[in-house]
N, C-alpha and C positions, 0 to 999 in steps of 0.2 A: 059026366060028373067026375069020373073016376082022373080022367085028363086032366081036368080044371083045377083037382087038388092035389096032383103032381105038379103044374104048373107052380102052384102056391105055396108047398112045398120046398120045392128047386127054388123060385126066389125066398122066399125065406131063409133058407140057407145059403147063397150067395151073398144075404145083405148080411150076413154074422159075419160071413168072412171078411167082406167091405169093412164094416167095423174094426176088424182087428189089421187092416193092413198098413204096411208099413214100408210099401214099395216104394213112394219118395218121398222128399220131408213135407208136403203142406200139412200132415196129421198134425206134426209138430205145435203148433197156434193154435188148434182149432179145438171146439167142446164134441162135436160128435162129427160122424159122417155122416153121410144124405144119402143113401145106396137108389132111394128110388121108393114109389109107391104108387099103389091102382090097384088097375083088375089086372091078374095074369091070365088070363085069355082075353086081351082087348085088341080089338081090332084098330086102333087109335093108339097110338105110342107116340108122347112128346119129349123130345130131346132138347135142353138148355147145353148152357154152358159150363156154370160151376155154382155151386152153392153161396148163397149170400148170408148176410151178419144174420138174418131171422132162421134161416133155413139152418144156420151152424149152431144155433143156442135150438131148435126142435127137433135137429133130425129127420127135419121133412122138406120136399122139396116144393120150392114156388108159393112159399107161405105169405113173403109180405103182399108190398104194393103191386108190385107186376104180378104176383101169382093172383090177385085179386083182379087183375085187367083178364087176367087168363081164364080164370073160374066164368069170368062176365065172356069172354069170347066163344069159349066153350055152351055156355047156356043159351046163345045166338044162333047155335045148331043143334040144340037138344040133346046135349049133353051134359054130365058133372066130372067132376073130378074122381067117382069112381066108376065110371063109366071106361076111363082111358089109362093108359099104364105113364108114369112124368119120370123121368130120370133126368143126369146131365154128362154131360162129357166126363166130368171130375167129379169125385167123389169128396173130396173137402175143401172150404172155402179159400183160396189163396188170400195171402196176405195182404189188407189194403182193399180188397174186391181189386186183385190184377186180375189181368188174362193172364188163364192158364198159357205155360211154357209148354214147349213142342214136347220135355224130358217127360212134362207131367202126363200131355195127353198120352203120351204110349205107354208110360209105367201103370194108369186104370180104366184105356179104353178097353181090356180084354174082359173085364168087370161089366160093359156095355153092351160087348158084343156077343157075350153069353147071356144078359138079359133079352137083347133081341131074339137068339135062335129057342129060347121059355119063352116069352109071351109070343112069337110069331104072330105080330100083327099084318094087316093087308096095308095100313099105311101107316109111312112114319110122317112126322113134322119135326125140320130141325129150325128151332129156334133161337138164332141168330146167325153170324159170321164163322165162330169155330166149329161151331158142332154140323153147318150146313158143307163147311169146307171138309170135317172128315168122313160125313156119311157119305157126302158125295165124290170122293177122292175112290170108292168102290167100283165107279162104274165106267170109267175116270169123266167126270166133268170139275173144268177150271173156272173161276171165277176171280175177280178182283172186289167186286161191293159186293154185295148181300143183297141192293137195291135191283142190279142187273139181272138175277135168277129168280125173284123173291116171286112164290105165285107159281110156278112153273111147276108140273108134274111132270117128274125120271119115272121111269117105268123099267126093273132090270129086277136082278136076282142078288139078294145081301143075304149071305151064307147059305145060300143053297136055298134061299125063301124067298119066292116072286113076292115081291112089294112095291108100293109108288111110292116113292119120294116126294116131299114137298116141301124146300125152303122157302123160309118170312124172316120175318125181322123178328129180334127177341121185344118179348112187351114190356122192358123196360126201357126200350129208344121210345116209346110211344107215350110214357105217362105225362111227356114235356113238349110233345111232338104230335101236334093231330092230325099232320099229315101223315103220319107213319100211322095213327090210329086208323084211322082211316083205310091205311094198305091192311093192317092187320086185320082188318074184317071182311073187306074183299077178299083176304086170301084164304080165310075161316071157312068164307062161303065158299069156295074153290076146293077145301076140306071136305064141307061138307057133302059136296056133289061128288068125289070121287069116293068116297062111304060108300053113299047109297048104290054108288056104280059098280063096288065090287060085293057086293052086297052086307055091308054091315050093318051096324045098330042104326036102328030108324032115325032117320033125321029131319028136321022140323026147317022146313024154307023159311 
């Protein structure tokens, strides 16, 4: 207990700093930051890409349409949304919903990757193309699509913390695309068997 509200703690005060940062300009346009939200002792950590128009006006991540595919993919393995820790590569929404620029990811992955070493999850999921290309740039594995690795468990050490990796598609390619819905639940169920394999939170076949 006493861990879990350190845990909670340390985030909570990393998300204040998140708030006030001003390392590159997307603050600039946007109504708040998105630092992240869950359990901080989750064995289940979801990694996006960058905050959208819903997530920029709540300060919370994964809120619209796709967060809503995600709540539904999550509940497919018996889980919620406080069950697991949601962050993204970036902390506020670029302008337009671009992809984050290379300046942006390095100026607030170090924001990510002190989330990661507080909530030490057994597994991450990066959901999509940028966030599956820097988690996985640790161990070093290349990729060109997101379809080529999507599904695939990395098994290595990200900051000194044995975890599996597991890139998919982000579930906003999927809300127009049932063939990507489709991969996304296979790979869910792919989530959810390397859980119970490292033994975490019970999960429901």
């Amino acid at each position: 207990m006493v861990q879990e509200t350190g845990r909670e703690v340390a985030i909570e005060r990393l998300a204040a700093v998140i708030g006030e940062c001003r390392k590159c300009p997307l603050w600039e346009n946007t109504n708040r930051a998105v630092p992240g939200e869950g359990n901080p002792g989750a064995d289940l950590m979801l990694i996006g890409e960058a905050p959208g128009k819903q997530e920029d006006l709540t300060g919370r991540p994964f809120v619209g349409r796709a967060g809503k595919l995600l709540e539904t993919l999550l509940s497919g393995i018996g889980l919620s949304r406080q069950d697991v820790f949601i962050a993204n590569i970036v902390k506020h929404r670029p302008p337009g919903n671009r992809d984050p620029r290379d300046e942006e990811i390095r100026a607030c992955t170090p924001y990510l990757e002190e989330q990661i070493r507080i909530v030490a999850p057994k597994v991450i999921v990066m959901l999509g193309r940028h966030s599956s290309r820097y988690i996985l740039s640790f161990l070093p594995v290349e990729f060109e699509r997101i379809t080529e690795i999507r599904g695939t468990v990395y098994q290595g050490l990200l900051f000194g913390h044995p975890v599996r990796l597991i890139p998919t598609l982000h579930p906003a390619a999927a809300l127009y695309n049932p063939a990507y819905r489709e991969a996304l639940e296979e790979d869910f169920r792919t989530i959810g068997r390397e859980l119970a394999g490292v033994g975490g939170s019970e999960i429901r076949n």
